[in-house]
MARZADREN-618925 format. One record per residue: residue number from 1; y, z, x of N, C-alpha, C in turn. Coordinates in Angstrom, 3 decimals, padded with zeros to 6 digits. Each point is the difference from the previous one (the first is absolute). Last residue first. Example, Ala and Ser with C-alpha at 12.3 -4.5 7.8 and 13.67 -1.06 7.14 Angstrom:
<atom num="2" n_py="-002.250" n_pz="007.080" n_px="012.850" ca_py="001.190" ca_pz="000.060" ca_px="000.820" c_py="001.090" c_pz="000.730" c_px="-000.770"/>
<atom num="1" n_py="-005.720" n_pz="-000.070" n_px="000.290" ca_py="001.190" ca_pz="000.000" ca_px="-000.890" c_py="001.200" c_pz="000.000" c_px="000.900"/>
//
This chain:
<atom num="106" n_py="-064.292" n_pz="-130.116" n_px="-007.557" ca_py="000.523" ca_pz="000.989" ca_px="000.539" c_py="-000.385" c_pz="001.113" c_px="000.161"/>
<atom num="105" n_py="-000.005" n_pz="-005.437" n_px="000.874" ca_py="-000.718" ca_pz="001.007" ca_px="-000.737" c_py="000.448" c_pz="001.234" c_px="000.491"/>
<atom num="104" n_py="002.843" n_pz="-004.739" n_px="-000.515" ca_py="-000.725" ca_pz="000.744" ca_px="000.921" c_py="-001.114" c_pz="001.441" c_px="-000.516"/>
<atom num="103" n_py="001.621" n_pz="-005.061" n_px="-002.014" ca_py="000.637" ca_pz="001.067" ca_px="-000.057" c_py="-001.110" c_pz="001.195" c_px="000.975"/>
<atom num="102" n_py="000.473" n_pz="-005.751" n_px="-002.778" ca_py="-000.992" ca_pz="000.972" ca_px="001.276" c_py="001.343" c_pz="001.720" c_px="000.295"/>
<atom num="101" n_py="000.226" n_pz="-003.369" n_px="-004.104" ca_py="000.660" ca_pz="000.255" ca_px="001.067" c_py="-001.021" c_pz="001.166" c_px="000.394"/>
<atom num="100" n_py="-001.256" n_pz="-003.963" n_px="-004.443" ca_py="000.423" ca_pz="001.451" ca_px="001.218" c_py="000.311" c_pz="000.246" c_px="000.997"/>
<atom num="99" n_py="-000.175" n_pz="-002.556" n_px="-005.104" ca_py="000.276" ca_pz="-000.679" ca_px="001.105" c_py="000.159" c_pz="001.431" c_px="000.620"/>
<atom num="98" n_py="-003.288" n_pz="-001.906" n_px="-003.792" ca_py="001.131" ca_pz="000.989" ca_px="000.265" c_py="000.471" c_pz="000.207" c_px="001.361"/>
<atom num="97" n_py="-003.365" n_pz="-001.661" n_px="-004.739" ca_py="000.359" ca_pz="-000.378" ca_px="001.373" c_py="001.092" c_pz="000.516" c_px="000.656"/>
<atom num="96" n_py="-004.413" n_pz="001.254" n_px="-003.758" ca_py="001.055" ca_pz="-000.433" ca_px="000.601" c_py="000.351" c_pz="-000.385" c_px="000.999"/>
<atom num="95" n_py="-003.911" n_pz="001.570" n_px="-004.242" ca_py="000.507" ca_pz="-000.925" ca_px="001.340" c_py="001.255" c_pz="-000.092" c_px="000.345"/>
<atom num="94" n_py="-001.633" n_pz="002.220" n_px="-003.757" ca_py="-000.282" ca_pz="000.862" ca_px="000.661" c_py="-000.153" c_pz="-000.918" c_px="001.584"/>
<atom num="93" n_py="000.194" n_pz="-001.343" n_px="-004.408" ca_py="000.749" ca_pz="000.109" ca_px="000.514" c_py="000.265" c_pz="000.966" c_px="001.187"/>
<atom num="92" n_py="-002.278" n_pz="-004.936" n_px="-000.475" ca_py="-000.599" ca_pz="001.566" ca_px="-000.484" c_py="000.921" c_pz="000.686" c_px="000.233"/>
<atom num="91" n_py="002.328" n_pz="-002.591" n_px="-001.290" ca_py="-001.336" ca_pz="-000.245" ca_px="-000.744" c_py="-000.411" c_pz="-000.122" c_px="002.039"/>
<atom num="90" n_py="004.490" n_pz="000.722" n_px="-001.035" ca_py="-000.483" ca_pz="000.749" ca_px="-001.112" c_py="-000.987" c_pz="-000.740" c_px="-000.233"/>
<atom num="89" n_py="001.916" n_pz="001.482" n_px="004.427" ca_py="-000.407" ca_pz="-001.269" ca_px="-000.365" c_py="-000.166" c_pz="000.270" c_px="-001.592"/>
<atom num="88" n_py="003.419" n_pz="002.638" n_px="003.040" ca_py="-001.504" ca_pz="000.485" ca_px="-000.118" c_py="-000.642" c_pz="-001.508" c_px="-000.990"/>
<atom num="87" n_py="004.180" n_pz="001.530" n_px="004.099" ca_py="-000.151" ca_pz="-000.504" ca_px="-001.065" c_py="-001.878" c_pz="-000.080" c_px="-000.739"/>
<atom num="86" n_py="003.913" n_pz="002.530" n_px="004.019" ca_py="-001.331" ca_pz="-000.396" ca_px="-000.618" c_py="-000.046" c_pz="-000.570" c_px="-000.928"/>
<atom num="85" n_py="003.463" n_pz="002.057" n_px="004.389" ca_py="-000.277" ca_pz="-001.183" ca_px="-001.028" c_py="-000.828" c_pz="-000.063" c_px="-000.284"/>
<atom num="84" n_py="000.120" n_pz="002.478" n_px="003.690" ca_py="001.561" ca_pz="-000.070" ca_px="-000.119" c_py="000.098" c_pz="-000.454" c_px="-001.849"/>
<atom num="83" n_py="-004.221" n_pz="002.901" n_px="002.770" ca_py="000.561" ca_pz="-001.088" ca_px="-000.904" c_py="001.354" c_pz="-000.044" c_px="-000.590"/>
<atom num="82" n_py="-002.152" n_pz="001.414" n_px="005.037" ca_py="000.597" ca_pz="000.828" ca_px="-001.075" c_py="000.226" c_pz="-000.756" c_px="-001.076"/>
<atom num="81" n_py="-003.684" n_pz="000.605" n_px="004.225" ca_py="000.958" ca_pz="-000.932" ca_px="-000.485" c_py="000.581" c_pz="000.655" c_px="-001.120"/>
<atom num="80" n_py="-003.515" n_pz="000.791" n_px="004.783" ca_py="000.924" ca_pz="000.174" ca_px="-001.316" c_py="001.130" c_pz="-000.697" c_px="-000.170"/>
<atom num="79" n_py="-004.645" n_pz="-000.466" n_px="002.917" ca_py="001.563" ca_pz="-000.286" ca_px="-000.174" c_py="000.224" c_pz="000.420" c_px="-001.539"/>
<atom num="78" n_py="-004.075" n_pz="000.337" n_px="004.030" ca_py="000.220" ca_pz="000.581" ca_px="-001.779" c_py="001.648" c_pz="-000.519" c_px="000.474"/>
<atom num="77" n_py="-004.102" n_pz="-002.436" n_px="003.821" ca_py="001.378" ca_pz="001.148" ca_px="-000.641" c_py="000.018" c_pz="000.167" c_px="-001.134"/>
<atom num="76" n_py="-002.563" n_pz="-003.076" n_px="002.188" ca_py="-000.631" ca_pz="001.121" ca_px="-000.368" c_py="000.926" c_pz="001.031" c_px="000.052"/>
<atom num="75" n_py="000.559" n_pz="-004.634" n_px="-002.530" ca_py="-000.972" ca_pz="000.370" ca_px="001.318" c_py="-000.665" c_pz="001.012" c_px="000.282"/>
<atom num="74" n_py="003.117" n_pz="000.558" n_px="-002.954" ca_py="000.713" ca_pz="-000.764" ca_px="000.629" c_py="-001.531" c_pz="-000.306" c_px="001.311"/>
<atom num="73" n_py="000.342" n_pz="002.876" n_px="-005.040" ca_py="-000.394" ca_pz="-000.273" ca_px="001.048" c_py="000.230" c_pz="-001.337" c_px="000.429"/>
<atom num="72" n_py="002.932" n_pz="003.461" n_px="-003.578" ca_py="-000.636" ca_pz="-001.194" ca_px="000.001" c_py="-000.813" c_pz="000.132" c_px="001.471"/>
<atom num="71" n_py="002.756" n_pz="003.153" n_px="-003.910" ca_py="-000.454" ca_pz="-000.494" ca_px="001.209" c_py="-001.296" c_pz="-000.643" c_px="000.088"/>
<atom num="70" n_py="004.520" n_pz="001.438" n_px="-003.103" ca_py="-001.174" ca_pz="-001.038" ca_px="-000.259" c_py="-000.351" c_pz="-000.153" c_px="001.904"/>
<atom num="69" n_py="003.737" n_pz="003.079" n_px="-003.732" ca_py="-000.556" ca_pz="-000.392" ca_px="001.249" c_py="-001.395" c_pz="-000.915" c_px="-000.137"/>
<atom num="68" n_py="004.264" n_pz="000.412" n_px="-003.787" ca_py="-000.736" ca_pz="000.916" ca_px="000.879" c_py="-000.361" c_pz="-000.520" c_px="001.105"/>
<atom num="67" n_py="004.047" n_pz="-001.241" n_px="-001.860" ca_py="-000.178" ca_pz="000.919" ca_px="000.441" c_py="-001.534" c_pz="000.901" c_px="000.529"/>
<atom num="66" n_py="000.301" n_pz="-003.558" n_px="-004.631" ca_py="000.409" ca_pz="000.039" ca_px="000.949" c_py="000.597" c_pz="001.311" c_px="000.916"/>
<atom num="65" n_py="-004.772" n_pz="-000.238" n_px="-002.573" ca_py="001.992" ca_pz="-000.236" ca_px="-000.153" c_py="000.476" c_pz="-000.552" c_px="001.669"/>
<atom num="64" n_py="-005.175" n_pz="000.450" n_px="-002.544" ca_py="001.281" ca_pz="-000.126" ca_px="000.881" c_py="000.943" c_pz="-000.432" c_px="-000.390"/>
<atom num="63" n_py="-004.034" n_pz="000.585" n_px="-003.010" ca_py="000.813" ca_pz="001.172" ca_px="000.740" c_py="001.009" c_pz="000.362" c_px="000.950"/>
<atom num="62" n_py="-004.849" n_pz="-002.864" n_px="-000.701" ca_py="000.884" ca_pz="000.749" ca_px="-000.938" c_py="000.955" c_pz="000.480" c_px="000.514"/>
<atom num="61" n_py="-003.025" n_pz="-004.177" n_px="002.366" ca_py="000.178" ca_pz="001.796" ca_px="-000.049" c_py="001.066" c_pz="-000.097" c_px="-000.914"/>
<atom num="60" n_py="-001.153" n_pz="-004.379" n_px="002.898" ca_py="-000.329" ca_pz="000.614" ca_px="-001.498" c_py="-000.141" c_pz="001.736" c_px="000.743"/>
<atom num="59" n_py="002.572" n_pz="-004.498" n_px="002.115" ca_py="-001.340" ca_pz="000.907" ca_px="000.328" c_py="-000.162" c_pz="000.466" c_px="-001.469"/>
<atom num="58" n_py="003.479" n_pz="-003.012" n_px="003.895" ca_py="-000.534" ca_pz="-000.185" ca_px="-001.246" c_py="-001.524" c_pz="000.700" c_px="000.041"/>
<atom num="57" n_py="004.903" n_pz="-000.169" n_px="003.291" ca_py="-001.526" ca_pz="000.484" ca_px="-000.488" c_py="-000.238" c_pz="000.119" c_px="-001.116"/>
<atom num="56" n_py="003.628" n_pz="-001.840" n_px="003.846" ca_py="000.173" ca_pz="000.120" ca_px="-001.667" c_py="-001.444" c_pz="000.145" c_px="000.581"/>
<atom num="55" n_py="003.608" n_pz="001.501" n_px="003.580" ca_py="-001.158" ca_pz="-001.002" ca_px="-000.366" c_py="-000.595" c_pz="000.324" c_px="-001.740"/>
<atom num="54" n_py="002.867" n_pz="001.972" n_px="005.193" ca_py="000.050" ca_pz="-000.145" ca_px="-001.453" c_py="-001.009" c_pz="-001.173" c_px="-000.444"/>
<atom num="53" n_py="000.376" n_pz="000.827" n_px="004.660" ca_py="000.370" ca_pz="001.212" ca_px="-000.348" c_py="-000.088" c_pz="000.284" c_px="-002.039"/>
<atom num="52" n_py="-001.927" n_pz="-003.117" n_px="003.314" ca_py="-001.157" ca_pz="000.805" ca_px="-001.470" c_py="000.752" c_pz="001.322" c_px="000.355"/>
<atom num="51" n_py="002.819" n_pz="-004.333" n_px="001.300" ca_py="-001.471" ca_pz="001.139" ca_px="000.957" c_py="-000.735" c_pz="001.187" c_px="-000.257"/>
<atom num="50" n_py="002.569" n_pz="-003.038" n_px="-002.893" ca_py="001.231" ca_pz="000.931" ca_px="001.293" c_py="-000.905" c_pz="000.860" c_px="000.244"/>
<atom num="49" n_py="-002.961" n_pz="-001.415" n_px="-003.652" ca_py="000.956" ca_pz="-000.513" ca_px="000.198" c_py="001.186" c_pz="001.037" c_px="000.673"/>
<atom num="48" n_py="-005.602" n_pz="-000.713" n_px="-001.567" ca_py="001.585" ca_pz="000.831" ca_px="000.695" c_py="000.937" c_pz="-001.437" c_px="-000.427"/>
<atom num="47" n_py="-004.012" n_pz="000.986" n_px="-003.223" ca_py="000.920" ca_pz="-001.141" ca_px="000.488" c_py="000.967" c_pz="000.478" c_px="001.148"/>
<atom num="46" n_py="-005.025" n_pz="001.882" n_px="-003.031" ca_py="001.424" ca_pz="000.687" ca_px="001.119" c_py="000.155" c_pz="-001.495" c_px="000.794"/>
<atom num="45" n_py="-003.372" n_pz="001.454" n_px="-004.337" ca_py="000.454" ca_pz="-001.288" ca_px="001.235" c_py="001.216" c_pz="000.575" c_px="000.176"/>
<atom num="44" n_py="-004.720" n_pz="001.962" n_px="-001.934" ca_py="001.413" ca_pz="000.228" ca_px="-000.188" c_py="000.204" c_pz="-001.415" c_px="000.736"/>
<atom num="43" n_py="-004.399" n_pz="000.716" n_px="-000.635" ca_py="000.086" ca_pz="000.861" ca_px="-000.750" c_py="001.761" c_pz="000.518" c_px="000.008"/>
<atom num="42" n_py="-001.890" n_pz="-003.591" n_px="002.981" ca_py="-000.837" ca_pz="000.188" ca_px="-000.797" c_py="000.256" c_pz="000.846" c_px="-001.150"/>
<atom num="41" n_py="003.025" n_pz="-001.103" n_px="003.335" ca_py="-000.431" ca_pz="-001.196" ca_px="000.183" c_py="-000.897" c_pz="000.260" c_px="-001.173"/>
<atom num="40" n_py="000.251" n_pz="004.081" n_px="002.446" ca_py="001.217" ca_pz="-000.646" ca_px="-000.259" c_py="-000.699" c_pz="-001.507" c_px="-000.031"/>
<atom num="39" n_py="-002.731" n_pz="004.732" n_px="-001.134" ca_py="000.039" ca_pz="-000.985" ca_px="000.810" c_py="001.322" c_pz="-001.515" c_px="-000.345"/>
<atom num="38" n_py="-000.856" n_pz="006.150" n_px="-000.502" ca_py="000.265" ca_pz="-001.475" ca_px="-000.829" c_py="-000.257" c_pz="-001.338" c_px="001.411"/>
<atom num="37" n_py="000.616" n_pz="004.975" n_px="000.741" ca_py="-001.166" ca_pz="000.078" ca_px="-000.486" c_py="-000.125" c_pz="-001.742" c_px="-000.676"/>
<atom num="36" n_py="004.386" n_pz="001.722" n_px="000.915" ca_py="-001.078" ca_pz="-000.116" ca_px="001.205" c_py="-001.425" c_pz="-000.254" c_px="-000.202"/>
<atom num="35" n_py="003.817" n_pz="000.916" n_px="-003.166" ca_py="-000.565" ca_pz="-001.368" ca_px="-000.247" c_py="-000.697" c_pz="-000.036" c_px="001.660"/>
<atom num="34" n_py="002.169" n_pz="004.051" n_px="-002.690" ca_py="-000.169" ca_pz="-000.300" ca_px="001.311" c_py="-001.052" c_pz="-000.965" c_px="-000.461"/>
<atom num="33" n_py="004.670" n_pz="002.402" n_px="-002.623" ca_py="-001.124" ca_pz="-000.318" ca_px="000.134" c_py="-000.210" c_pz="-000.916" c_px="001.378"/>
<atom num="32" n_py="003.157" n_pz="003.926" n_px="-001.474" ca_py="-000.307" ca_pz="-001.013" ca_px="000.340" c_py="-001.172" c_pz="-000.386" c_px="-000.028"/>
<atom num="31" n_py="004.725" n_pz="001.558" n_px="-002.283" ca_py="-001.986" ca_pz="000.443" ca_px="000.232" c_py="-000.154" c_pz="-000.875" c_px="000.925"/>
<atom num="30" n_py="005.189" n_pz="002.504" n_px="-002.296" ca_py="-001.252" ca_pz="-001.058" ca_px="000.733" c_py="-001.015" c_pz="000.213" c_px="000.313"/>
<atom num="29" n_py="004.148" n_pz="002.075" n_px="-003.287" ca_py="-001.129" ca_pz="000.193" ca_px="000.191" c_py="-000.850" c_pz="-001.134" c_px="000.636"/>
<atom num="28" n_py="005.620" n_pz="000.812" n_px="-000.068" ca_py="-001.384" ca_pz="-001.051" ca_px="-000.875" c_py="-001.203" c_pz="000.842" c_px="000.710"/>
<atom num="27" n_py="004.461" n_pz="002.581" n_px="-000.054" ca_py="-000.398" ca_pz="-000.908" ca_px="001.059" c_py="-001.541" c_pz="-000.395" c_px="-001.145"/>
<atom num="26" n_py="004.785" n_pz="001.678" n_px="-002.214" ca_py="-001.694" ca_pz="000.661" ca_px="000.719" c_py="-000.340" c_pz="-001.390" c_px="000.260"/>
<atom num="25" n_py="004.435" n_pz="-000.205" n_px="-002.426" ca_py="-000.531" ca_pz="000.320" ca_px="001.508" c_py="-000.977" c_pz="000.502" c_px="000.458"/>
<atom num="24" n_py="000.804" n_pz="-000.169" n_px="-004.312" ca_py="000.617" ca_pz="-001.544" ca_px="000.201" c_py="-000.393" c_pz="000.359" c_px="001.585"/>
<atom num="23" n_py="-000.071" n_pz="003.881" n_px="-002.087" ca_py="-001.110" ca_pz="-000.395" ca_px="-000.546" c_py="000.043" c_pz="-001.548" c_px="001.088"/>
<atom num="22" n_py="003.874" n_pz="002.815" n_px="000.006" ca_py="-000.662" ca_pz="000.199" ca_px="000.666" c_py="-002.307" c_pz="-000.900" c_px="-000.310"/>
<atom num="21" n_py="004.121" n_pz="-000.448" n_px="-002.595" ca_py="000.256" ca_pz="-000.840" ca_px="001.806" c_py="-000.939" c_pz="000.460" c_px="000.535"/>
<atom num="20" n_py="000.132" n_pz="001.749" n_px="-004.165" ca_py="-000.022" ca_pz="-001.245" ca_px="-000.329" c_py="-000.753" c_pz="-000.520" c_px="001.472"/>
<atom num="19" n_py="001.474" n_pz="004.291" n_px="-000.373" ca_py="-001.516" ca_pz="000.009" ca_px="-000.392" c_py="-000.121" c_pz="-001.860" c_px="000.283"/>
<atom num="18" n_py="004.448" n_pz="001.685" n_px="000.521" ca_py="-000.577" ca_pz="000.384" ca_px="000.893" c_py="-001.985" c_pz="-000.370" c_px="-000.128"/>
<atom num="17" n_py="003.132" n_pz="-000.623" n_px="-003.578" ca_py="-000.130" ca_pz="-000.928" ca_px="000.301" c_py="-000.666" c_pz="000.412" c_px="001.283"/>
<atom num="16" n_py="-000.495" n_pz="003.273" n_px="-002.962" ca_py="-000.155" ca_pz="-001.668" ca_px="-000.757" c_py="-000.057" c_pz="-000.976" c_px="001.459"/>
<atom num="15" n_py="002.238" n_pz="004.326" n_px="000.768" ca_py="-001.947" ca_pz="000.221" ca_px="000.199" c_py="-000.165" c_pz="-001.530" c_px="-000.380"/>
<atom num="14" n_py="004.504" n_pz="000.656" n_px="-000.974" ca_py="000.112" ca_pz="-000.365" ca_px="001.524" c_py="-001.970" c_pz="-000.112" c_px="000.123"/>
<atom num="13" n_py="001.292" n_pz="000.842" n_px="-004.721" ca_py="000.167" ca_pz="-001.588" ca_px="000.538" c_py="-000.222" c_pz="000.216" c_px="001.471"/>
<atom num="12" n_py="000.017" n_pz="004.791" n_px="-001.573" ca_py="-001.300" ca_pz="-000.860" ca_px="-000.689" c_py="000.424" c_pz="-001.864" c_px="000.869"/>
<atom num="11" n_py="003.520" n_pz="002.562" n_px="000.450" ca_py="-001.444" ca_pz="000.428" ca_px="000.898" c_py="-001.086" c_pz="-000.769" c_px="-000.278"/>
<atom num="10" n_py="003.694" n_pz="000.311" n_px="-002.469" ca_py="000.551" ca_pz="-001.486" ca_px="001.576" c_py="-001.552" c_pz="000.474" c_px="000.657"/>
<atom num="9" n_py="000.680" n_pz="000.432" n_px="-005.407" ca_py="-000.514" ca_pz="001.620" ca_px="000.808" c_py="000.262" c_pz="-001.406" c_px="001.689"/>
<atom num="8" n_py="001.675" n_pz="-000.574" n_px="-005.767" ca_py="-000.141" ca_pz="-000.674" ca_px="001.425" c_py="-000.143" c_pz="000.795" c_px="001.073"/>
<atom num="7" n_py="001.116" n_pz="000.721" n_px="-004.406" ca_py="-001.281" ca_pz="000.271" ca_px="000.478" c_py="-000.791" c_pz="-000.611" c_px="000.773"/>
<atom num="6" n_py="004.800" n_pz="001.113" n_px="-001.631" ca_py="-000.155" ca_pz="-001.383" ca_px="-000.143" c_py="-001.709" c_pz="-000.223" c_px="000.113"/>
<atom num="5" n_py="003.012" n_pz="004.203" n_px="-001.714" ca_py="-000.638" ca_pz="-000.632" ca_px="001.369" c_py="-000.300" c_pz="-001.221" c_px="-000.777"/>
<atom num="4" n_py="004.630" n_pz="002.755" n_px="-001.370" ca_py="-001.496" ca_pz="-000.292" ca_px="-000.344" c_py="-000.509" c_pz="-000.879" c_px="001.071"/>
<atom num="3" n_py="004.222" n_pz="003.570" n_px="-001.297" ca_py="-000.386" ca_pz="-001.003" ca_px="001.425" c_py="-001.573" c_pz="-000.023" c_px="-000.994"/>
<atom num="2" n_py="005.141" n_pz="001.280" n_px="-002.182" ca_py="-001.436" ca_pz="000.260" ca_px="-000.010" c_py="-000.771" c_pz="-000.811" c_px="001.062"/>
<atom num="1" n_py="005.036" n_pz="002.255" n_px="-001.259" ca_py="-000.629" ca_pz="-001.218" ca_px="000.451" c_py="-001.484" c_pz="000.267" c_px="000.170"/>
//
């Protein structure tokens, strides 16, 4: 009786898929940017909403995703915010609007 391989190595596939999942699970790379320096009303507009725990902000900058950070001046507090939701205008596109949850600084 003769045994021939099939050249199916279970090692090689278990690395495959281990590589797969593991790629699928790295934590998103966040930034944050700091709109303190910005005047609200003039150069962004911050809508609270549920007591400027959350609130849509319309602004221009490249580059946000959603997850990153966006701190803002409250008077004379810095409030951070985390973008739950963004959408980017396609004229200019580098404008968007994007709804954020205030989130504690850490």
């Amino acid at each position: 009786m003769s045994h021939t391989s099939s050249g199916i190595n279970f090692n090689d596939i278990f690395l495959f898929f281990y590589n797969f999942v593991l790629k699928k699970t790295k934590p998103l790379q966040t930034k944050t940017y700091d709109y303190t320096q910005y005047v609200n009303g003039c150069e962004y507009i911050f809508e609270s909403i549920d007591n400027q725990v959350k609130g849509y902000m319309t602004g221009q900058g490249k580059g946000i995703k959603r997850g990153d950070y966006i701190i803002l001046r409250d008077s004379s507090n810095a409030c951070r915010y985390q973008v739950e939701d963004i959408d980017y205008y396609s004229e200019p596109p580098d404008m968007w609007i994007a709804l954020l949850q205030e989130v504690d600084f850490e």
